[in-house]
Backbone as numpy.savetxt, mean C-alpha at the origin, in Angstrom:
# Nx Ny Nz CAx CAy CAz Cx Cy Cz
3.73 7.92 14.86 3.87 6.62 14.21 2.77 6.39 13.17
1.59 6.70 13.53 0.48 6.64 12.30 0.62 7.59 11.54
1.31 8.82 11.48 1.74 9.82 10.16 2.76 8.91 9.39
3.53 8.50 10.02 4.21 7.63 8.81 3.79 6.09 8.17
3.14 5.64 8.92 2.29 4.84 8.62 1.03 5.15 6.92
0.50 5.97 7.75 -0.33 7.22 6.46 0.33 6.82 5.40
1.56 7.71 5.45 2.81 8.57 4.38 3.18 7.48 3.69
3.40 6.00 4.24 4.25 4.79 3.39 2.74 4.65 2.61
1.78 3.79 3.40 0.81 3.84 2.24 0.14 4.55 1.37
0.38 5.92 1.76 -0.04 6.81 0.31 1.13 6.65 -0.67
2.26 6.17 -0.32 3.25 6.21 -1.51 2.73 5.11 -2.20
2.40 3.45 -1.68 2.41 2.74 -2.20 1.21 2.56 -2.80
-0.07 3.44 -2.57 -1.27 3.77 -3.58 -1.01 4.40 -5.02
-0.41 5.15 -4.98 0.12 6.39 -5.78 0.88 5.62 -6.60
1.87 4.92 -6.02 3.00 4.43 -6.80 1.82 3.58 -8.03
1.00 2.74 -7.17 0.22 1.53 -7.88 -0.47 2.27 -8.99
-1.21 3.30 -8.66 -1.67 3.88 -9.61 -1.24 4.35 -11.04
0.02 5.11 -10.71 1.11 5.61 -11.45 1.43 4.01 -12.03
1.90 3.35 -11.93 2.40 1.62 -12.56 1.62 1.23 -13.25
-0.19 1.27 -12.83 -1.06 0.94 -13.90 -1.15 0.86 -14.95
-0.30 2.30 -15.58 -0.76 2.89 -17.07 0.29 1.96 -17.64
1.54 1.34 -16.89 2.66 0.73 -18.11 1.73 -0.89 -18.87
0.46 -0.56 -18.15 0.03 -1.67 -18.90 -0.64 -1.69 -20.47
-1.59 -0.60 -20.05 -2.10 -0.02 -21.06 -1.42 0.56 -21.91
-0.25 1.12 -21.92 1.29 1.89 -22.91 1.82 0.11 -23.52
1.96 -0.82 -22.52 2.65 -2.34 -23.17 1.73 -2.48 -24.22
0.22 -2.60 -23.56 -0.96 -3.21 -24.73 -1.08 -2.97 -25.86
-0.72 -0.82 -25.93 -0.88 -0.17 -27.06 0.47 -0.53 -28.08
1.38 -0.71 -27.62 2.87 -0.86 -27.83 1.94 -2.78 -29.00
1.89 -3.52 -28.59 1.47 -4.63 -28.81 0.87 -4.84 -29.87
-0.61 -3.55 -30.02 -1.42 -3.59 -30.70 -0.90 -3.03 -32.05
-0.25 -2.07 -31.87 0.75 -1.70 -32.70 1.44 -2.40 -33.76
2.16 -3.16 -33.04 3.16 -4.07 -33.55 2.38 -5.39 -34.67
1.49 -5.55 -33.72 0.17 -6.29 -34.50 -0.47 -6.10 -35.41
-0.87 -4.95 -35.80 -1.83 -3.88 -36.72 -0.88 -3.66 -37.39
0.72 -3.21 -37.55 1.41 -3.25 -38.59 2.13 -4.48 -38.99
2.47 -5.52 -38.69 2.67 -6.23 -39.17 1.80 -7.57 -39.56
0.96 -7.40 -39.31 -0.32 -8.62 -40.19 -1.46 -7.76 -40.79
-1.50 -6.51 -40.85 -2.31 -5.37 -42.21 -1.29 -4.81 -43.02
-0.42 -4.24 -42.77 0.21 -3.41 -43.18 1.65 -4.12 -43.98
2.00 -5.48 -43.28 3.12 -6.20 -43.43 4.76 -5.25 -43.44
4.65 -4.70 -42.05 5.57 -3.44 -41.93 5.85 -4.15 -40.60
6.38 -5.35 -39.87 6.90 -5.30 -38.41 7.43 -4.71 -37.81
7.42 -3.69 -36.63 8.86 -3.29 -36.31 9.79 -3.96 -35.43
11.02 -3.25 -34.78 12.37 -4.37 -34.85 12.53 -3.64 -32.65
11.31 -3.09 -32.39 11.60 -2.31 -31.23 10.18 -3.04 -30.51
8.76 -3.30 -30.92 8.04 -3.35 -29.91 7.80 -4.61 -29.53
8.76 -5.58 -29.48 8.98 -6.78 -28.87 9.28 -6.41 -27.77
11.09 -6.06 -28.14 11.96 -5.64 -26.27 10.91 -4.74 -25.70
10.71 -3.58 -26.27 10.10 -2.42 -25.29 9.10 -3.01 -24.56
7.74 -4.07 -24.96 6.97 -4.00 -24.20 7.71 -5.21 -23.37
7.95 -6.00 -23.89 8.94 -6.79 -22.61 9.66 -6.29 -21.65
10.22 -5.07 -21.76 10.56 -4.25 -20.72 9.28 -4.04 -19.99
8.91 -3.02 -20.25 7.71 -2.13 -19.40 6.68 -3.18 -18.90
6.70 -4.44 -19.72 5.84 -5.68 -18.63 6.72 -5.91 -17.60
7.91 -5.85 -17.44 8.73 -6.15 -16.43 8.99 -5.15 -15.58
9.17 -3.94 -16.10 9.01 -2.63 -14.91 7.33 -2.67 -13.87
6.46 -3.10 -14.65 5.26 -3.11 -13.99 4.93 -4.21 -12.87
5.96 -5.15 -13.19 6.17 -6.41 -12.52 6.74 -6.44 -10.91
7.98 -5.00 -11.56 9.01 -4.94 -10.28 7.84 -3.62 -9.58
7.66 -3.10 -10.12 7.23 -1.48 -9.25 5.76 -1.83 -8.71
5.06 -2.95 -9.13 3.74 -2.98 -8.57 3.37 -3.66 -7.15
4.63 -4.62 -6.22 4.85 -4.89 -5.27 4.92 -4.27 -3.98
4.84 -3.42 -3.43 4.56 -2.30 -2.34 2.98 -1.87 -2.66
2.75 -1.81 -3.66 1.14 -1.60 -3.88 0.19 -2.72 -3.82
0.77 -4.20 -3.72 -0.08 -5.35 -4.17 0.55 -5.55 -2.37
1.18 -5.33 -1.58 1.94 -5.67 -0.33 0.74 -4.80 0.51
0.68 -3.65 0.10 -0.78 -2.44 0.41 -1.81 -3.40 0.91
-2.44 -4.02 -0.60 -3.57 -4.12 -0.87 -3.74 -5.81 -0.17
-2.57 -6.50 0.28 -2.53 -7.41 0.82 -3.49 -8.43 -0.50
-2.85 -8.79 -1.89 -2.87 -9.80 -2.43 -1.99 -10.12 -3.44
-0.84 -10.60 -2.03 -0.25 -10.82 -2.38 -0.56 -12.58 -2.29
0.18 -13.63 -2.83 -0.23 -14.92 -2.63 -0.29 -15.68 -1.52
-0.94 -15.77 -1.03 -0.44 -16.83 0.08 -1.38 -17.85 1.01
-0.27 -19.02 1.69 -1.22 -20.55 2.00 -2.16 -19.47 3.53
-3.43 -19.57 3.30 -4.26 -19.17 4.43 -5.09 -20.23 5.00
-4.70 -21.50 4.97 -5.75 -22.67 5.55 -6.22 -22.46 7.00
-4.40 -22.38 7.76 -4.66 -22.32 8.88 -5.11 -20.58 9.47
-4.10 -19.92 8.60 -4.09 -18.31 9.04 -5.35 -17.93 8.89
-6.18 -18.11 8.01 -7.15 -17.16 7.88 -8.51 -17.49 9.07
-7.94 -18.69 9.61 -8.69 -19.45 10.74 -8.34 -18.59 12.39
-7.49 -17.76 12.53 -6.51 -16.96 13.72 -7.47 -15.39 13.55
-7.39 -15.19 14.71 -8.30 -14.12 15.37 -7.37 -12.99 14.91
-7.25 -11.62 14.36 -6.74 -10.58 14.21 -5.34 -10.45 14.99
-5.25 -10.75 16.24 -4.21 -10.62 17.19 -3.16 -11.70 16.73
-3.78 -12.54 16.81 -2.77 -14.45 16.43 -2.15 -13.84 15.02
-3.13 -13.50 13.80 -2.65 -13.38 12.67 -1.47 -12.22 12.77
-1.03 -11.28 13.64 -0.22 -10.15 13.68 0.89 -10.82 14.45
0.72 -11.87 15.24 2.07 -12.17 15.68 2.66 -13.44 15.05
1.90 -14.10 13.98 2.13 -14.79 12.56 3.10 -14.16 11.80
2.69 -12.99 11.37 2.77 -12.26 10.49 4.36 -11.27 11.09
4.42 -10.97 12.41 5.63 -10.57 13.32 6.91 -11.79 12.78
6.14 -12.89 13.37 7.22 -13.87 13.13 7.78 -14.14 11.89
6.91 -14.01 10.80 7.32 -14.27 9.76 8.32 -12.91 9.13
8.00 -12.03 9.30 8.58 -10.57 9.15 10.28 -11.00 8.23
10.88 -11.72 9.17 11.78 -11.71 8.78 12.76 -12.62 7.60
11.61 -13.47 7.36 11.96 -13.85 6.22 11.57 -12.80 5.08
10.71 -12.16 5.34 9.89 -11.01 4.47 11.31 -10.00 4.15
11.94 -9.71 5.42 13.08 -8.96 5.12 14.08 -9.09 4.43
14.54 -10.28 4.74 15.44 -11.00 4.29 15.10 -10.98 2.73
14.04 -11.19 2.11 14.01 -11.06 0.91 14.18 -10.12 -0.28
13.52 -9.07 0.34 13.14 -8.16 0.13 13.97 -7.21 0.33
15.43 -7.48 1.04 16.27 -6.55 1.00 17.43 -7.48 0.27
17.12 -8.14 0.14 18.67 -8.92 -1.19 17.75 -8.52 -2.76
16.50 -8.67 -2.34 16.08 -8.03 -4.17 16.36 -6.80 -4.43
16.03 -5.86 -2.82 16.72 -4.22 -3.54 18.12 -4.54 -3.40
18.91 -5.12 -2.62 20.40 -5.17 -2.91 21.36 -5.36 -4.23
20.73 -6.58 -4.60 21.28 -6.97 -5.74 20.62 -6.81 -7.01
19.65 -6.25 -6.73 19.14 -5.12 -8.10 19.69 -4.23 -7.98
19.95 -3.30 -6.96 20.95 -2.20 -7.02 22.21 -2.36 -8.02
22.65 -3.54 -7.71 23.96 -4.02 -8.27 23.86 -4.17 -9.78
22.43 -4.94 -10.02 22.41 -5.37 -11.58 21.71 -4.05 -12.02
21.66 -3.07 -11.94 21.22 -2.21 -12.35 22.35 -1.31 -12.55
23.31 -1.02 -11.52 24.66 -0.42 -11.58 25.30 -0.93 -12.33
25.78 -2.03 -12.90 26.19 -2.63 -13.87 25.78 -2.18 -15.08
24.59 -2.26 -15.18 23.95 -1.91 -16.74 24.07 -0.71 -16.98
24.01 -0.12 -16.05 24.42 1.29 -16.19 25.82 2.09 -16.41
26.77 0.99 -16.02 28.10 1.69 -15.79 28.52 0.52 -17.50
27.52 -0.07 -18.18 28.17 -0.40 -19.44 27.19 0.37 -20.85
26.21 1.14 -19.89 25.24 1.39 -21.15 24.43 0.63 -21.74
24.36 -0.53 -20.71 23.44 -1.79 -22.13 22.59 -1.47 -22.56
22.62 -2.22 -23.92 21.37 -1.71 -25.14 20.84 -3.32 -25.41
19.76 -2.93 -25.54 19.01 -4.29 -26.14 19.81 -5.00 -27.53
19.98 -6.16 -27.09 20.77 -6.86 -28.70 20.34 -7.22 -30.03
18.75 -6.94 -30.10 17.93 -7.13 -31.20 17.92 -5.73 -31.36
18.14 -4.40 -30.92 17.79 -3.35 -31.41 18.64 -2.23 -30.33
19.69 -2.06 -30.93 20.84 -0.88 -30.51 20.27 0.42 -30.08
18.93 0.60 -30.27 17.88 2.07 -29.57 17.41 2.32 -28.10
17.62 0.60 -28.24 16.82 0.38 -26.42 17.75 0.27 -25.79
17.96 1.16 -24.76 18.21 0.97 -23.36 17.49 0.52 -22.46
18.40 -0.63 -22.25 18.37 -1.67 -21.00 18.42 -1.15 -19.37
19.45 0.00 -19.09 18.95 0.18 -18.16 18.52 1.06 -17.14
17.62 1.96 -17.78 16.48 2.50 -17.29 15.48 1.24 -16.65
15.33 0.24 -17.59 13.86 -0.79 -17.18 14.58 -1.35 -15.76
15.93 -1.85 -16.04 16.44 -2.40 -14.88 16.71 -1.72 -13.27
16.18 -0.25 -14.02 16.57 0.59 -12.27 14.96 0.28 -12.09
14.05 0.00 -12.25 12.67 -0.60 -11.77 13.05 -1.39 -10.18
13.97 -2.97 -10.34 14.10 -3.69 -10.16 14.36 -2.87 -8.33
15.69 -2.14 -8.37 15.91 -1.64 -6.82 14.90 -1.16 -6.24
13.94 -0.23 -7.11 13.16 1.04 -7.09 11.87 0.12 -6.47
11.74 -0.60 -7.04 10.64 -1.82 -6.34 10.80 -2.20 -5.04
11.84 -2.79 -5.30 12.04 -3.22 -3.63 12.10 -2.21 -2.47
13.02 -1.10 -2.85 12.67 -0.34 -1.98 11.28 0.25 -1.89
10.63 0.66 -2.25 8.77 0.59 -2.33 7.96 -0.71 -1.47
8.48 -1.55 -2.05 8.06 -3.05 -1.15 8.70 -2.63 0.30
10.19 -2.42 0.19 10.46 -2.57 1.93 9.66 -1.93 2.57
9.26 -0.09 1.81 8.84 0.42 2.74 7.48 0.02 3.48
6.78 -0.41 2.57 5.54 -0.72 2.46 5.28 -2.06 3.97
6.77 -3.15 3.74 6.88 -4.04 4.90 7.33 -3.15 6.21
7.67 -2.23 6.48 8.06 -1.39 7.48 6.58 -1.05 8.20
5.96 -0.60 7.15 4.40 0.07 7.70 3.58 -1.36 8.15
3.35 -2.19 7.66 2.56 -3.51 8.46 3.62 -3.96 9.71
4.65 -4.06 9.20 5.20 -4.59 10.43 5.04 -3.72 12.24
4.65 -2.31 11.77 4.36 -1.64 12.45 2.94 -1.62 13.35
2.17 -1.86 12.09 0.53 -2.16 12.56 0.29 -3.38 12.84
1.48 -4.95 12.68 1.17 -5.92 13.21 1.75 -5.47 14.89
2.64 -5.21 14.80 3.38 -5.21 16.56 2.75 -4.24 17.05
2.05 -3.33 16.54 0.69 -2.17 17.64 -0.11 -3.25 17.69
-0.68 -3.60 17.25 -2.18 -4.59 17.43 -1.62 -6.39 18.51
-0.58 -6.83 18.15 0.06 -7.47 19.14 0.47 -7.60 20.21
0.65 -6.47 20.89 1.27 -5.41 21.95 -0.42 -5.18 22.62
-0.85 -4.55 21.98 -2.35 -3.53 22.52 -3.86 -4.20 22.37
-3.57 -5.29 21.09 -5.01 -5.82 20.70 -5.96 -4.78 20.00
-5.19 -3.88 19.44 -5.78 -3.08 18.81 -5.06 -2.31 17.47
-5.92 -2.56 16.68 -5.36 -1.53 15.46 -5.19 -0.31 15.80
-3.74 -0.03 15.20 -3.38 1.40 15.18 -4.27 2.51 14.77
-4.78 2.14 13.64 -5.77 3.43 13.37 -6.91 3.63 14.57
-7.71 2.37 15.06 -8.36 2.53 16.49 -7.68 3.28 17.64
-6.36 2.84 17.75 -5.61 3.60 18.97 -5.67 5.18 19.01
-5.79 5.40 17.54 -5.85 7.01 17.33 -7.03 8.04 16.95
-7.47 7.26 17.38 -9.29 7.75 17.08 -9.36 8.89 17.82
-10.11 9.47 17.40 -10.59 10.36 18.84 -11.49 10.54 19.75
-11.25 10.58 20.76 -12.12 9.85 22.05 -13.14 11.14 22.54
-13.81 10.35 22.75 -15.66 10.85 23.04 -15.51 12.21 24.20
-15.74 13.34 23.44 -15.80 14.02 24.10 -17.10 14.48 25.61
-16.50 14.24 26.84 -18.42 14.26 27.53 -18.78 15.69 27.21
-20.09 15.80 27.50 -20.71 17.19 27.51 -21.02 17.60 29.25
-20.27 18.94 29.31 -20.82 19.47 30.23 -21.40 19.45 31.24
-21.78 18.96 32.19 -23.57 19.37 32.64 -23.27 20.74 34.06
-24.67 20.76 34.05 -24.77 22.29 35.21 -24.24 21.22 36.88
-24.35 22.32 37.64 -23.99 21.56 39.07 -25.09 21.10 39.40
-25.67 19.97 39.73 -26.66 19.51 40.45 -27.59 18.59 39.45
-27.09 18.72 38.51 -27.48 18.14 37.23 -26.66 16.86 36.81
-27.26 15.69 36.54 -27.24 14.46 35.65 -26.53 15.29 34.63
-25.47 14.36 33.83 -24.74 14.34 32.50 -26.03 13.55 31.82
-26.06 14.27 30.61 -27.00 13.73 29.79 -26.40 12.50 28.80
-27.72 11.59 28.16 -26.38 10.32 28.35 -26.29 10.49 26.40
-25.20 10.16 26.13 -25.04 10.26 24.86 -24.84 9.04 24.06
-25.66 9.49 22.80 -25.71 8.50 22.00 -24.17 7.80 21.39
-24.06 6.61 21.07 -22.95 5.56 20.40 -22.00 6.57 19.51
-20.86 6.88 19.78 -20.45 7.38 18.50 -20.63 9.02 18.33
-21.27 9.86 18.82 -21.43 11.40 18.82 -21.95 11.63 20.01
-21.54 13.36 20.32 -22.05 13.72 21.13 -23.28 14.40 20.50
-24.13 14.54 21.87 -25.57 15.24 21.70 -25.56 16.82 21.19
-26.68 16.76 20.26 -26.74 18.51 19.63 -26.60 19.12 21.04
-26.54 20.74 20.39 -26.67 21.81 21.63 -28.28 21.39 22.04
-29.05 21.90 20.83 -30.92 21.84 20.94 -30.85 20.57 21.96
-30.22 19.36 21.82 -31.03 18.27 22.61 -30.47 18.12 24.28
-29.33 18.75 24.64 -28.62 19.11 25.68 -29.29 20.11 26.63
-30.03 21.13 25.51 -31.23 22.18 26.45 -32.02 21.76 26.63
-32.58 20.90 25.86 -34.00 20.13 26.35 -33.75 19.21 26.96
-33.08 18.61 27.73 -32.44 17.70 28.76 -32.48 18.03 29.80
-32.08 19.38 30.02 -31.99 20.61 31.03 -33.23 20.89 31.34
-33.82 21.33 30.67 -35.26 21.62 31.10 -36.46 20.55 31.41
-36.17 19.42 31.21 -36.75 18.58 31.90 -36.55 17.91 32.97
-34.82 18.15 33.09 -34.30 17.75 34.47 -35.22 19.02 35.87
-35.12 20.52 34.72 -35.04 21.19 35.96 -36.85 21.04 36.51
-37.83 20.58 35.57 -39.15 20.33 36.01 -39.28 18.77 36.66
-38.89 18.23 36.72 -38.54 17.26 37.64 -38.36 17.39 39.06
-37.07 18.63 39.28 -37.06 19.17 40.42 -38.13 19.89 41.15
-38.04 20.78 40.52 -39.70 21.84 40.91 -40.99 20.65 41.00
């Protein structure tokens, strides 16, 4: 369960990352359009729609990554006042409006995207742009978002259930060391076990103790 856990949020890092650049491509697109038409007095008739697109692809595809990073908007007066456990069975309960949403936006983006696709739309200020490439964003998002709600919903109901975060549940647990027969376990420090060197010298003061 925490490998896929992992696996959704490395998509939705990656994805975010990858989405970043349509900002910096809109800006340049912008600057463009700017620099030739108030120096040059040359406007062109394309970097209106285009970056209006690609602001809107960045819009739909950056949601599973902002769902990640948990800022997304929301009223925390009372929530942020709830102990880790309270906030996961908040957050359980609410789930399903989360779903509910989030699967009619990939639904019926699916749809408005199949549409545009099964007519070819082209932008109406400029017969070059295709419309819908930007619009398959729209499903492509949501599904990214769902997955992304699949993986919390997962780590809220482990931590609800157990009182513990999943990644805690999977830690790996303290290995003891050894000891001889007749011999005290030597006691180990918070968090690691003891070197070999400090395990022998443990030993040998146990065994002059005896003697």
């Amino acid at each position: 369960m925490l490998r896929l856990v992992r696996w959704i949020d490395r998509i939705s890092l990656w994805s975010g990352k990858i989405v970043s650049w349509l900002t910096l491509a809109a800006t340049l697109i912008l600057t463009y359009e700017v620099t030739a038409r108030y120096l040059f007095g040359a406007p062109t008739r394309w970097a209106h729609d285009t970056s209006t697109l690609v602001f809107g692809m960045l819009y739909a595809l950056a949601g599973a990554y902002t769902h990640y990073m948990r800022n997304h908007v929301g009223v925390d007066v009372l929530y942020s006042r709830l102990s880790p456990r309270a906030r996961a069975g908040v957050d359980v309960f609410t789930a399903v409006l989360f779903f509910l949403f989030v699967g009619a936006f990939f639904w019926y983006g699916w749809l408005f995207f199949a549409d545009s696709f099964g007519r070819r739309e082209f932008s109406l200020n400029n017969q070059d742009i295709p419309i819908y490439p930007a619009k398959f964003a729209i499903p492509l998002g949501g599904g990214l978002l769902l997955l992304q709600g699949i993986a919390k919903l997962i780590r809220d109901v482990h931590l609800l259930v157990t009182g513990r975060a999943l990644e805690e549940a999977r830690a790996p647990a303290e290995t003891p060391v050894p000891a001889a027969q007749g011999e005290k376990p030597a006691p180990a420090s918070p968090g690691r076990s003891p070197a070999p060197a400090t395990r022998a010298a443990y030993r040998l003061l146990q065994r002059g103790d005896a003697e």
